[in-house]
N, CA, C and O atoms as a Tripos MOL2 file, in Angstrom:
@<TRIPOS>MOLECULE
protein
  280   279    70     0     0
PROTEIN
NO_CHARGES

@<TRIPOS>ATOM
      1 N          -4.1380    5.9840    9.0680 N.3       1 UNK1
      2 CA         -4.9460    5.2590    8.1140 C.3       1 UNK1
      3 C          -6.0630    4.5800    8.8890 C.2       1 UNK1
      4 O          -5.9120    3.8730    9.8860 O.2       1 UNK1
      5 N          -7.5680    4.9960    8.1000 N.am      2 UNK2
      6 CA         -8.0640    3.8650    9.0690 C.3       2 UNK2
      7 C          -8.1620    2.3560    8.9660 C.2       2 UNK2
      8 O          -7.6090    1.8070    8.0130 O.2       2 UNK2
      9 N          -8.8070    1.6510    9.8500 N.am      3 UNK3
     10 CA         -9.0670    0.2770   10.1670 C.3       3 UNK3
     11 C          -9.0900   -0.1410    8.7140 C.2       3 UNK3
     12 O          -8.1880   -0.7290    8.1170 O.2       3 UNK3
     13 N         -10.5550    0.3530    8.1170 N.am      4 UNK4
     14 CA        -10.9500   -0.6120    6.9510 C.3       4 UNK4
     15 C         -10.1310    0.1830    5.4560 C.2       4 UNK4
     16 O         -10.2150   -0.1880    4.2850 O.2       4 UNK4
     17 N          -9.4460    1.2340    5.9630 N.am      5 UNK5
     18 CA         -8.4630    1.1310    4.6290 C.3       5 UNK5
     19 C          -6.7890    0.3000    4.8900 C.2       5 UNK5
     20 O          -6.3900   -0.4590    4.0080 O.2       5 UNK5
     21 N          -6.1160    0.4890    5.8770 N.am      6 UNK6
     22 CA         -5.5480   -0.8530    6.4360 C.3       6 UNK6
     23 C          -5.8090   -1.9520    5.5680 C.2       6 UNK6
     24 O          -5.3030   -2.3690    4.5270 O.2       6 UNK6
     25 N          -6.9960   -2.3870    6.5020 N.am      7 UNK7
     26 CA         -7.4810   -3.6150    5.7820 C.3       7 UNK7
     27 C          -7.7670   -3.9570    4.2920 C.2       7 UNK7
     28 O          -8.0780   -5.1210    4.0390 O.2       7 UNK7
     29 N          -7.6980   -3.1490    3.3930 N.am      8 UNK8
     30 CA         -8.1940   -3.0610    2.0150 C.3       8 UNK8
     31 C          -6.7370   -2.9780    1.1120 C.2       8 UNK8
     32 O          -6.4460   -3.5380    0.0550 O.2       8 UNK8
     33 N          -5.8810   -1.9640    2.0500 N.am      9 UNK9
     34 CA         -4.4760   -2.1900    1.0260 C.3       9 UNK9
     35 C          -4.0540   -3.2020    1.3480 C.2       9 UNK9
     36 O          -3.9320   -3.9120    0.3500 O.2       9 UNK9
     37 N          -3.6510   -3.8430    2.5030 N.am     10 UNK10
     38 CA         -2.8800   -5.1080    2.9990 C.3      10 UNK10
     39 C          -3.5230   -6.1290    2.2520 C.2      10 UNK10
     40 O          -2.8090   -6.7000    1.4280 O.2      10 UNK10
     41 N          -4.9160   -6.5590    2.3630 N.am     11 UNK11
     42 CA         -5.5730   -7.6290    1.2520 C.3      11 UNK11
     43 C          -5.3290   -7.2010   -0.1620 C.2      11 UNK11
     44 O          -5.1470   -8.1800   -0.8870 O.2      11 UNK11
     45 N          -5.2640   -6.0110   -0.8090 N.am     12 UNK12
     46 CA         -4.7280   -6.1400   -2.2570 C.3      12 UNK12
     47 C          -3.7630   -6.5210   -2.2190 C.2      12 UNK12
     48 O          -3.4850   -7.5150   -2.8900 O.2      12 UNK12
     49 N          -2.8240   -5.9020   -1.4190 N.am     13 UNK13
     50 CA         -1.2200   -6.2120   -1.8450 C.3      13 UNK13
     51 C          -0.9320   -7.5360   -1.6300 C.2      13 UNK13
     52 O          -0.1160   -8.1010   -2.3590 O.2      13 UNK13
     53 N          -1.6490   -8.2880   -0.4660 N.am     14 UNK14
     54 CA         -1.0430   -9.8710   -0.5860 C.3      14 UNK14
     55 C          -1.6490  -10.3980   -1.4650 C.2      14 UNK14
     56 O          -1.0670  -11.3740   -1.9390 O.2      14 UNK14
     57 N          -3.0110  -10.0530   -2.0820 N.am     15 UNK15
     58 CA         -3.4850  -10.8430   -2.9800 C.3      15 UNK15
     59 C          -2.8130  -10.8810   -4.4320 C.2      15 UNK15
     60 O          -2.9850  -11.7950   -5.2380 O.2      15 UNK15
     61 N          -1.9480   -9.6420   -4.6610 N.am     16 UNK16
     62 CA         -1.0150   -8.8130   -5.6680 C.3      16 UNK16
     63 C           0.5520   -9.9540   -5.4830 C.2      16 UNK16
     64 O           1.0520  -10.8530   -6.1580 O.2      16 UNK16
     65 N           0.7110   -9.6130   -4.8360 N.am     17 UNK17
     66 CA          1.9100  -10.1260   -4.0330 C.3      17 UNK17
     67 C           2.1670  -11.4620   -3.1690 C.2      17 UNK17
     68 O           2.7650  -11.5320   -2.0960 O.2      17 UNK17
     69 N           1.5710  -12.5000   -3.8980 N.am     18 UNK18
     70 CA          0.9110  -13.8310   -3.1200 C.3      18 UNK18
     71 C           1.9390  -14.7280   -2.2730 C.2      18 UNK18
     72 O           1.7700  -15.5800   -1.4000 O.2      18 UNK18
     73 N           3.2330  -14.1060   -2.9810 N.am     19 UNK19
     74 CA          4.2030  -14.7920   -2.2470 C.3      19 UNK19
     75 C           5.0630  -14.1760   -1.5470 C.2      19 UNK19
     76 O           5.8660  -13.4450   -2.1270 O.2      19 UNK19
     77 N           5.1100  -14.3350    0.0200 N.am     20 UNK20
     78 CA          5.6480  -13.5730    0.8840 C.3      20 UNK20
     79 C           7.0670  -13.6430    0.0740 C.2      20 UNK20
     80 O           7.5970  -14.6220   -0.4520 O.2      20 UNK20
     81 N           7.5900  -12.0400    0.1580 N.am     21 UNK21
     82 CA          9.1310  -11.9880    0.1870 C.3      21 UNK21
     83 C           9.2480  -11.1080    1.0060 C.2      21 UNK21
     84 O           8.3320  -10.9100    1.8040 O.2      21 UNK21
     85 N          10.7120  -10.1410    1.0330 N.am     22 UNK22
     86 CA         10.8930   -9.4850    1.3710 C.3      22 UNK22
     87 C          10.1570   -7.9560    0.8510 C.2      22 UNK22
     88 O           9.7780   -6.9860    1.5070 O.2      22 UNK22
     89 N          10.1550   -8.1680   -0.2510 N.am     23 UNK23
     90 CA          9.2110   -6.3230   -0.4800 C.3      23 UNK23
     91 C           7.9480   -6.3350    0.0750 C.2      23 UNK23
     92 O           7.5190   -5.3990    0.7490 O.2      23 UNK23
     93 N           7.1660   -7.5990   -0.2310 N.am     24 UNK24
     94 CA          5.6090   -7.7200    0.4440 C.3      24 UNK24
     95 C           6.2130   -7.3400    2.1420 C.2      24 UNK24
     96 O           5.4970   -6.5660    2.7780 O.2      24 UNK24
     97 N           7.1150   -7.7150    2.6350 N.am     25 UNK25
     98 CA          7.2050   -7.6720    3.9010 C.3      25 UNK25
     99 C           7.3950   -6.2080    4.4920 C.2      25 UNK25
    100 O           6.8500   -5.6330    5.4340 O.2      25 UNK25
    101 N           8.2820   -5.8590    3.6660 N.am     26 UNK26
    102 CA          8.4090   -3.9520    4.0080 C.3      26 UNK26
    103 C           6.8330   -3.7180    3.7830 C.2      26 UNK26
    104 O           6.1770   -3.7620    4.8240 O.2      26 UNK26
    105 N           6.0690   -3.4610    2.5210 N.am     27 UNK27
    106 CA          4.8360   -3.1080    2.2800 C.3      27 UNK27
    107 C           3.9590   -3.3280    3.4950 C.2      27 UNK27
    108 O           3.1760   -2.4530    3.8650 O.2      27 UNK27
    109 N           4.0790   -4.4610    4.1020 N.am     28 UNK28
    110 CA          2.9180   -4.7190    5.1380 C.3      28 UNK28
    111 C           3.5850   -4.0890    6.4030 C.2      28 UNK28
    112 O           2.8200   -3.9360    7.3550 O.2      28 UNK28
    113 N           5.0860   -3.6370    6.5990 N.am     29 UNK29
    114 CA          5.5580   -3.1510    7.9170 C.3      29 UNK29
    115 C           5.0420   -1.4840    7.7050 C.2      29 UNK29
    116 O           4.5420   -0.7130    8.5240 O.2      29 UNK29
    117 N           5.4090   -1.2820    6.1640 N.am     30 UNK30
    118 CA          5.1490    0.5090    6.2400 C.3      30 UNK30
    119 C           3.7880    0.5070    6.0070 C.2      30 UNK30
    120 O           3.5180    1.6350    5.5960 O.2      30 UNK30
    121 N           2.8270   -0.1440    6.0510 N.am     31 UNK31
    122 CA          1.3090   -0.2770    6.5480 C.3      31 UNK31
    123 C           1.0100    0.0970    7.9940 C.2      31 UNK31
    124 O           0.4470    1.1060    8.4190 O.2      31 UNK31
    125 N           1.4760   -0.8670    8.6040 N.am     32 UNK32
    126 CA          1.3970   -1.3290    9.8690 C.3      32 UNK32
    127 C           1.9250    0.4470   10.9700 C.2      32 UNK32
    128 O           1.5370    0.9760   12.0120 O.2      32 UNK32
    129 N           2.8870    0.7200    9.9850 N.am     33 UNK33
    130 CA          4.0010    1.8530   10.9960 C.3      33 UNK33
    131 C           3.3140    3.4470   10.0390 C.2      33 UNK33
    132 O           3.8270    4.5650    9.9900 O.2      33 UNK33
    133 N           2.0140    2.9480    9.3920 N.am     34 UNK34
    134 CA          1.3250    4.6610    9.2350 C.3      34 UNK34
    135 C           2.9390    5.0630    8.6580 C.2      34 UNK34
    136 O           3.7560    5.7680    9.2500 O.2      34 UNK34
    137 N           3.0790    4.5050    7.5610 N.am     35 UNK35
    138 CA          4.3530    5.1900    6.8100 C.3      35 UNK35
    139 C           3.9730    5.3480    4.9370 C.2      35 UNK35
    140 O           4.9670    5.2840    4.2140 O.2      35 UNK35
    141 N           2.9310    5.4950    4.4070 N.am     36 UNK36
    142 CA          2.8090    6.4600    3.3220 C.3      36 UNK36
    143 C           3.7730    6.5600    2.0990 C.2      36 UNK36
    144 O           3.5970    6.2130    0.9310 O.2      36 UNK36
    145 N           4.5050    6.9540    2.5180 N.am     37 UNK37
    146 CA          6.1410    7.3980    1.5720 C.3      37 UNK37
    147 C           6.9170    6.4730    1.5060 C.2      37 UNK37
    148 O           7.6340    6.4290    0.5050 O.2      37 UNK37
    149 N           7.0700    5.2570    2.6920 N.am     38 UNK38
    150 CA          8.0920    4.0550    2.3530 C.3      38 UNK38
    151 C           6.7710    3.2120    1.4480 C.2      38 UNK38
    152 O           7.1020    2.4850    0.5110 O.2      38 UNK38
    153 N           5.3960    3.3620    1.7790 N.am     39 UNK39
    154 CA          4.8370    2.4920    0.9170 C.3      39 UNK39
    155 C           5.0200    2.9700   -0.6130 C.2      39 UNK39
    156 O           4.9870    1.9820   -1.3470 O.2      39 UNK39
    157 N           5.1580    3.8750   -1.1490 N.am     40 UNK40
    158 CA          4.7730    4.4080   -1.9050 C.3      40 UNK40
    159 C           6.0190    3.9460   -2.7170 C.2      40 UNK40
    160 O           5.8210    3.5030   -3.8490 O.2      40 UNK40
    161 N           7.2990    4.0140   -2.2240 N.am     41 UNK41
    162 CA          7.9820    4.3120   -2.3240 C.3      41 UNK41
    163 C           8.8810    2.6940   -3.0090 C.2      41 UNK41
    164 O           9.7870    2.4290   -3.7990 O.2      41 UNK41
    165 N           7.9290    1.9680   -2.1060 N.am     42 UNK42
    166 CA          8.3180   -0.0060   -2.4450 C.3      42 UNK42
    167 C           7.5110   -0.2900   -3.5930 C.2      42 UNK42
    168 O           7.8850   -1.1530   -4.3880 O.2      42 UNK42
    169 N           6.0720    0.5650   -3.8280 N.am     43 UNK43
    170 CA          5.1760   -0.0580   -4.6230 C.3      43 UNK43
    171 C           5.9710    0.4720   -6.2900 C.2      43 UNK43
    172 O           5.8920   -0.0190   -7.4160 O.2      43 UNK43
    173 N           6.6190    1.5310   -5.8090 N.am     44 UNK44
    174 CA          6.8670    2.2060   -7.3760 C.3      44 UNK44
    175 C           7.9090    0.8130   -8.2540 C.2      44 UNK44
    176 O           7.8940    0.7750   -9.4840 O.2      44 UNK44
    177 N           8.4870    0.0880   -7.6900 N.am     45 UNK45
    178 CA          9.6410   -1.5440   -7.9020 C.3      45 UNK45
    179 C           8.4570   -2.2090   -8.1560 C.2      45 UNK45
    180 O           8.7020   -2.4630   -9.3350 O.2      45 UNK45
    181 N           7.2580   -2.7360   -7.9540 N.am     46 UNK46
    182 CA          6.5160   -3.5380   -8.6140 C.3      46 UNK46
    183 C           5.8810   -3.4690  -10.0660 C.2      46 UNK46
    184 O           5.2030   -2.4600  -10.2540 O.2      46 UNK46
    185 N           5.9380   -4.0010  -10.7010 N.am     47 UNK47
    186 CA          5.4760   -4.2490  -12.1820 C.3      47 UNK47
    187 C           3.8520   -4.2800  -12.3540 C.2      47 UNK47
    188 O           3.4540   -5.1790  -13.0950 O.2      47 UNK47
    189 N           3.0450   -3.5980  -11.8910 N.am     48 UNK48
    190 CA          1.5710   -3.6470  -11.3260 C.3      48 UNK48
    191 C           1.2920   -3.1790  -12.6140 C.2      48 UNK48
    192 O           1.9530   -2.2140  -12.9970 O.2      48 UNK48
    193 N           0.3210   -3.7330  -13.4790 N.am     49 UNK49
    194 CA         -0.9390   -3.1830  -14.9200 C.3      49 UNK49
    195 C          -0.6960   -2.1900  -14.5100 C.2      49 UNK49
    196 O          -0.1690   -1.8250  -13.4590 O.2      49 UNK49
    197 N          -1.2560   -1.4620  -15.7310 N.am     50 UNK50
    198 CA         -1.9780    0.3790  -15.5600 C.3      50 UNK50
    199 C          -3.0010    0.2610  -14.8180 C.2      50 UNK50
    200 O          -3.0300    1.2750  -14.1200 O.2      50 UNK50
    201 N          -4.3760   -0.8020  -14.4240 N.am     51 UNK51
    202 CA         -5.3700   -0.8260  -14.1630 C.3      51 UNK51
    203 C          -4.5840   -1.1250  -12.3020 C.2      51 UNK51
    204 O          -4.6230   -0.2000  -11.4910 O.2      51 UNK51
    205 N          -4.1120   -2.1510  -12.0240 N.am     52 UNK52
    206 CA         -3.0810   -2.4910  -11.0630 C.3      52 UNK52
    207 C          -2.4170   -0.9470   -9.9760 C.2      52 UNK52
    208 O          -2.6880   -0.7140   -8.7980 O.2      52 UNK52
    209 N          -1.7510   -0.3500  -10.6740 N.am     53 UNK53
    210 CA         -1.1720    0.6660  -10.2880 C.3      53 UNK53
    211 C          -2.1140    1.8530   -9.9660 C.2      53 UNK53
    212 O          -2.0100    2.4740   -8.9080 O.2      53 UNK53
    213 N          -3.0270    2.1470  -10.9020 N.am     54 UNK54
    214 CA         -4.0460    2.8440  -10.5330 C.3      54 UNK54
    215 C          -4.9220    2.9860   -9.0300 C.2      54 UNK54
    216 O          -5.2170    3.8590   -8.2140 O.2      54 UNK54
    217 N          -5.0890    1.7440   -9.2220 N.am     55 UNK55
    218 CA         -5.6360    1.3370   -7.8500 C.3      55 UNK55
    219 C          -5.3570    1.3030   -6.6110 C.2      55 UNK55
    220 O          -6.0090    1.3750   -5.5690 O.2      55 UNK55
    221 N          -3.7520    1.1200   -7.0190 N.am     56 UNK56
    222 CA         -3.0890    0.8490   -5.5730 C.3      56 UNK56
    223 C          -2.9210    2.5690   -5.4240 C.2      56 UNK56
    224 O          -3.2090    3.0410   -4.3240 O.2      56 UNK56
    225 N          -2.5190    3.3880   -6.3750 N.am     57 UNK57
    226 CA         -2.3670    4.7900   -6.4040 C.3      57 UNK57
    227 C          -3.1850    5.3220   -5.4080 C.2      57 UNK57
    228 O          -2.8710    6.0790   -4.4890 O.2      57 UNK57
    229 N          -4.7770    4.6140   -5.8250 N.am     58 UNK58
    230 CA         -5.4420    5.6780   -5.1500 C.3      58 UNK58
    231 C          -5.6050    5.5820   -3.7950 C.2      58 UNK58
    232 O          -5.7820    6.5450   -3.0490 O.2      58 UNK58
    233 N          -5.5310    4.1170   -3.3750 N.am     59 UNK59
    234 CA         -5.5810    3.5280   -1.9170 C.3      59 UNK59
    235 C          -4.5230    4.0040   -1.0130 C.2      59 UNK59
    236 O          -4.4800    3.9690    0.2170 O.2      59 UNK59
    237 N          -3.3800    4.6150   -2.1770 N.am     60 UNK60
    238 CA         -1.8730    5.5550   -1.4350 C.3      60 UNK60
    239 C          -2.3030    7.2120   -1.1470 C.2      60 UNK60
    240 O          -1.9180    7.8780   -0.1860 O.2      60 UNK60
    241 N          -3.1370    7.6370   -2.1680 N.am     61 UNK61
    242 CA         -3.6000    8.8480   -2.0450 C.3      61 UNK61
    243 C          -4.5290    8.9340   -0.7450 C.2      61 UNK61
    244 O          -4.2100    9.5430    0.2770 O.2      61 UNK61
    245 N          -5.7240    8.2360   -0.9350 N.am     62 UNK62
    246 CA         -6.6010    8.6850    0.1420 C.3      62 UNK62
    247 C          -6.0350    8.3730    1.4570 C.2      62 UNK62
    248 O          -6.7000    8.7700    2.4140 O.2      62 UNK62
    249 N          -4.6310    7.5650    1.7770 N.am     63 UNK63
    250 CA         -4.1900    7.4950    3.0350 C.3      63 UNK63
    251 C          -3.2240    8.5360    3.4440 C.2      63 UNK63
    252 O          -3.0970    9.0060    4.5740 O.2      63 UNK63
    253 N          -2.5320    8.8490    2.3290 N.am     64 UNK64
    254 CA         -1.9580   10.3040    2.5020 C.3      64 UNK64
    255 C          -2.4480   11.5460    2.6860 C.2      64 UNK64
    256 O          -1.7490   12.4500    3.1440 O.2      64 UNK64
    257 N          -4.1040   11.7520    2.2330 N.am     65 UNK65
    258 CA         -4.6040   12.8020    2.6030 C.3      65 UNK65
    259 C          -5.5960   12.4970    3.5930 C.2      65 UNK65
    260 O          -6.3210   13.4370    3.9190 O.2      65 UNK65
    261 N          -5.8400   11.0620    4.3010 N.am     66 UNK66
    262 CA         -6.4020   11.0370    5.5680 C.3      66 UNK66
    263 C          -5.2440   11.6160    6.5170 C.2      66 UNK66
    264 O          -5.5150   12.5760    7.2380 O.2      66 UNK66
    265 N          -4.0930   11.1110    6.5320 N.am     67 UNK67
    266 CA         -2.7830   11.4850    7.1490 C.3      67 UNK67
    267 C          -2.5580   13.0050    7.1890 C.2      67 UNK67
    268 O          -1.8370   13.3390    8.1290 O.2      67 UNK67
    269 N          -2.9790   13.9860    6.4320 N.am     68 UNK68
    270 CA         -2.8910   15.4120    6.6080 C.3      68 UNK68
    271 C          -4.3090   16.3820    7.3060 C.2      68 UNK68
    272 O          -4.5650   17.4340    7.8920 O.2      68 UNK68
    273 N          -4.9350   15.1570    6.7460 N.am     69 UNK69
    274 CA         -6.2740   15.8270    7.4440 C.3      69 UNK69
    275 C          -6.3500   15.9520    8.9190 C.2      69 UNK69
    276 O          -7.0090   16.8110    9.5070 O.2      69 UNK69
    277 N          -5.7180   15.1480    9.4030 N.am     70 UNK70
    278 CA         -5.1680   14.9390   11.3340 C.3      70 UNK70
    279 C          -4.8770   15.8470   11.6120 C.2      70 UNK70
    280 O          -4.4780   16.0440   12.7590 O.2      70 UNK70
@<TRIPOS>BOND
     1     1     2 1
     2     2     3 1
     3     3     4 2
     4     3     5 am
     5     5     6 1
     6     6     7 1
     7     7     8 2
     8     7     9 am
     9     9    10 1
    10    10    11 1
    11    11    12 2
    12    11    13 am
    13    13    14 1
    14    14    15 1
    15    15    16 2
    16    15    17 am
    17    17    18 1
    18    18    19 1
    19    19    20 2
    20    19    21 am
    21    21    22 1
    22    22    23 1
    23    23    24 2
    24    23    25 am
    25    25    26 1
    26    26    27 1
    27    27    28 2
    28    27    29 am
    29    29    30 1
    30    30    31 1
    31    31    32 2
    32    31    33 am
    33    33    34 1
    34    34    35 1
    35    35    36 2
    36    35    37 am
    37    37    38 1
    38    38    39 1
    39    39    40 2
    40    39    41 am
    41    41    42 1
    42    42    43 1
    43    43    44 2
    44    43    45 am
    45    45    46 1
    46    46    47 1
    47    47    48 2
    48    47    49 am
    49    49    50 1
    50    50    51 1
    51    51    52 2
    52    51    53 am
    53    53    54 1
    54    54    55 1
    55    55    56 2
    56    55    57 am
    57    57    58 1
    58    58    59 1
    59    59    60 2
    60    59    61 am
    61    61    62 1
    62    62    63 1
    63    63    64 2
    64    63    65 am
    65    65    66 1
    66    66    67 1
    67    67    68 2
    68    67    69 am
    69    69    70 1
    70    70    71 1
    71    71    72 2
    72    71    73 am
    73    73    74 1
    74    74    75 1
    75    75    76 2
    76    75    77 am
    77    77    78 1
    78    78    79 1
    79    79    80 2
    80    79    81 am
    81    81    82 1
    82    82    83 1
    83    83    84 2
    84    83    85 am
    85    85    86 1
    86    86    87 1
    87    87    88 2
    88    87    89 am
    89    89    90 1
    90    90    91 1
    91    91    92 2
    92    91    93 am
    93    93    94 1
    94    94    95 1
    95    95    96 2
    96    95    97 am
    97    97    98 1
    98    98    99 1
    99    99   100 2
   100    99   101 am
   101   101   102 1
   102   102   103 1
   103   103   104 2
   104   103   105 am
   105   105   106 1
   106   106   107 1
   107   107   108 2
   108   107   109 am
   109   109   110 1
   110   110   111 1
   111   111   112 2
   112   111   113 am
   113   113   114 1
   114   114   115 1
   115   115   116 2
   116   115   117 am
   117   117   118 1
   118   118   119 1
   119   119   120 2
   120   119   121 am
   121   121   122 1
   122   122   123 1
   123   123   124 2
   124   123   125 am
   125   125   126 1
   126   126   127 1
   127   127   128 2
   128   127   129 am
   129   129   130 1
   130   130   131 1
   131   131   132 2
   132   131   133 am
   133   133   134 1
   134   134   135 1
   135   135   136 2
   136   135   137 am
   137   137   138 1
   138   138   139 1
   139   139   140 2
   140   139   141 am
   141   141   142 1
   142   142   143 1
   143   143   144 2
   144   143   145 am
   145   145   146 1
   146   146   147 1
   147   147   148 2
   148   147   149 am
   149   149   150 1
   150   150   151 1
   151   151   152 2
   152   151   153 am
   153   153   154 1
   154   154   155 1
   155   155   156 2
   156   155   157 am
   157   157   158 1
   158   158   159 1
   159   159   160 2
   160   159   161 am
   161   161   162 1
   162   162   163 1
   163   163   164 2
   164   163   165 am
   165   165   166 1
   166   166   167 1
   167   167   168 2
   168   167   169 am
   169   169   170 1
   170   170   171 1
   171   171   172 2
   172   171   173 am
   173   173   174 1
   174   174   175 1
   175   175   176 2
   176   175   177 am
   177   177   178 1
   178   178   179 1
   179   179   180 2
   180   179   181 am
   181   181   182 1
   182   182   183 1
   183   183   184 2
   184   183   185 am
   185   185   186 1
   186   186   187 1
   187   187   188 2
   188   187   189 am
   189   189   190 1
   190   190   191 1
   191   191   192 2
   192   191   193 am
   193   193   194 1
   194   194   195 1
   195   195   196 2
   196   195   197 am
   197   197   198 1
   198   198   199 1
   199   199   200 2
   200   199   201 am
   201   201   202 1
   202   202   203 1
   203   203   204 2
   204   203   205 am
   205   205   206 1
   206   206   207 1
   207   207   208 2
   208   207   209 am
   209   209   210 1
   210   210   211 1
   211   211   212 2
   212   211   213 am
   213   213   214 1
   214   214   215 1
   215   215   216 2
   216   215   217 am
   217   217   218 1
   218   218   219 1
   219   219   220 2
   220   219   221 am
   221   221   222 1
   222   222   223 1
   223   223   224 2
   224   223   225 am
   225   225   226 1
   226   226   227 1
   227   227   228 2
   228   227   229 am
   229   229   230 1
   230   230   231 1
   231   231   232 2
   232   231   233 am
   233   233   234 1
   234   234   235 1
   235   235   236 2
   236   235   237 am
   237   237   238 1
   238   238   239 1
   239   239   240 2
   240   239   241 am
   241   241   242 1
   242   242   243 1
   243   243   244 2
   244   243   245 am
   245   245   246 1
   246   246   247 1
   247   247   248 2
   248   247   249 am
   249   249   250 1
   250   250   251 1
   251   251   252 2
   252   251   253 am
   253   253   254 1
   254   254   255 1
   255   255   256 2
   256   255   257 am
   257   257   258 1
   258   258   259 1
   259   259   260 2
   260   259   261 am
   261   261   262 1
   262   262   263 1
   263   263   264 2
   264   263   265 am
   265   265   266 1
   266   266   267 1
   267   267   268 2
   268   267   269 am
   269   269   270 1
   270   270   271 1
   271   271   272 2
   272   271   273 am
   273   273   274 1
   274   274   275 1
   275   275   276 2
   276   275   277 am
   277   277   278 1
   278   278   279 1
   279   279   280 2
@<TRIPOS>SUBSTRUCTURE
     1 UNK1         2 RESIDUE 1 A UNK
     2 UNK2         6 RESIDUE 1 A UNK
     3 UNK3        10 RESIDUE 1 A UNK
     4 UNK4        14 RESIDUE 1 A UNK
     5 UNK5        18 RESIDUE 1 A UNK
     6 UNK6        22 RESIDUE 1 A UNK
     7 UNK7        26 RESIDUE 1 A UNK
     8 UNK8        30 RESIDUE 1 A UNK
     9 UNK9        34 RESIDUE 1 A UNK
    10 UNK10       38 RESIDUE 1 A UNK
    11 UNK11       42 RESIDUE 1 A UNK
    12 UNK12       46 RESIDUE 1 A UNK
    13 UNK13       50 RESIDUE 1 A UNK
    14 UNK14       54 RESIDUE 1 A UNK
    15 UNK15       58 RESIDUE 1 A UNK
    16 UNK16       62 RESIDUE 1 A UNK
    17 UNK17       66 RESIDUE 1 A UNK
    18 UNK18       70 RESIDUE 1 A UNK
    19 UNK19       74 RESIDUE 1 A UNK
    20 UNK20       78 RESIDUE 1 A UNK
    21 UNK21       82 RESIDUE 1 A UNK
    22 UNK22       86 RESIDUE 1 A UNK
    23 UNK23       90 RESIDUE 1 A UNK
    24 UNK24       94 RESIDUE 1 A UNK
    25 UNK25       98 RESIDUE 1 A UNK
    26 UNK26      102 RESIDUE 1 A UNK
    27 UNK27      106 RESIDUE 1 A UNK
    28 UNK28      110 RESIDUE 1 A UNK
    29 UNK29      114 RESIDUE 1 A UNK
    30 UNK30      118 RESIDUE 1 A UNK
    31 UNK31      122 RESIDUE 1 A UNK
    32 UNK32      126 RESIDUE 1 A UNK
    33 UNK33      130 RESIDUE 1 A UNK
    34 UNK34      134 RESIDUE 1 A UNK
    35 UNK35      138 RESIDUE 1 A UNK
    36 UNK36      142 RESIDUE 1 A UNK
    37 UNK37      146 RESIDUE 1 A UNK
    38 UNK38      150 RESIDUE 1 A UNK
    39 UNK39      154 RESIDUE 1 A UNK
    40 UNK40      158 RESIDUE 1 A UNK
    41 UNK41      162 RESIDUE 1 A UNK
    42 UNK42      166 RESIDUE 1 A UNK
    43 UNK43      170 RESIDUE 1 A UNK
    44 UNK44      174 RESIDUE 1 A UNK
    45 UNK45      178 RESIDUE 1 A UNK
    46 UNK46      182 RESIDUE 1 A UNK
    47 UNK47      186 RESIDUE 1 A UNK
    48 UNK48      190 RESIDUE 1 A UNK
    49 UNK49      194 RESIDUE 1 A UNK
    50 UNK50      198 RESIDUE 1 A UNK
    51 UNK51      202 RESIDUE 1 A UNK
    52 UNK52      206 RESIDUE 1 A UNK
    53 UNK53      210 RESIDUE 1 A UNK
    54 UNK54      214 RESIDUE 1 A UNK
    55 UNK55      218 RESIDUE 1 A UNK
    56 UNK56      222 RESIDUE 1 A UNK
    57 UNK57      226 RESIDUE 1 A UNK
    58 UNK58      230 RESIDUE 1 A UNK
    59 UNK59      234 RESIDUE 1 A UNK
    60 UNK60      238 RESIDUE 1 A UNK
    61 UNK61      242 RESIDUE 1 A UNK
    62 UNK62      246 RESIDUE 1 A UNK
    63 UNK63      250 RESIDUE 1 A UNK
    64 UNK64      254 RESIDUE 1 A UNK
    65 UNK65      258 RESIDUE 1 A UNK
    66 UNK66      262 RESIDUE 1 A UNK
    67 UNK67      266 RESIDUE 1 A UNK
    68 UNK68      270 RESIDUE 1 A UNK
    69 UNK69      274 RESIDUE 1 A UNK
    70 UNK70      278 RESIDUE 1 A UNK
């Protein structure tokens, strides 16, 4: 993933997720560890809008197909 998409999911999700728990905490480790599928995988347990989910969708997509493009 790069730098400034990193940086773009981790600031939604805490801004989403304002209060550290434990799921924000996996979310920001399977960030951190270029892990895709555990993110994907924590975000599907959050209650995110349609507009919410969308978004985060796509910020999961384009890191999964930066990740194949390698």
């Amino acid at each position: 993933m790069t730098d400034q998409a990193t940086v773009s999911l981790l600031r939604w999700l805490r801004r989403q997720l304002r209060q550290p728990n434990p799921l924000r905490e996996h979310l920001e480790a399977a960030v951190e560890n270029n892990d895709p599928a555990e993110a994907r995988r924590l975000v599907s347990r959050v209650p995110f809008t349609d507009a919410q989910r969308r978004h985060v969708e796509g910020l999961l997509a384009r890191w999964e197909k930066e990740a194949r493009d390698r």
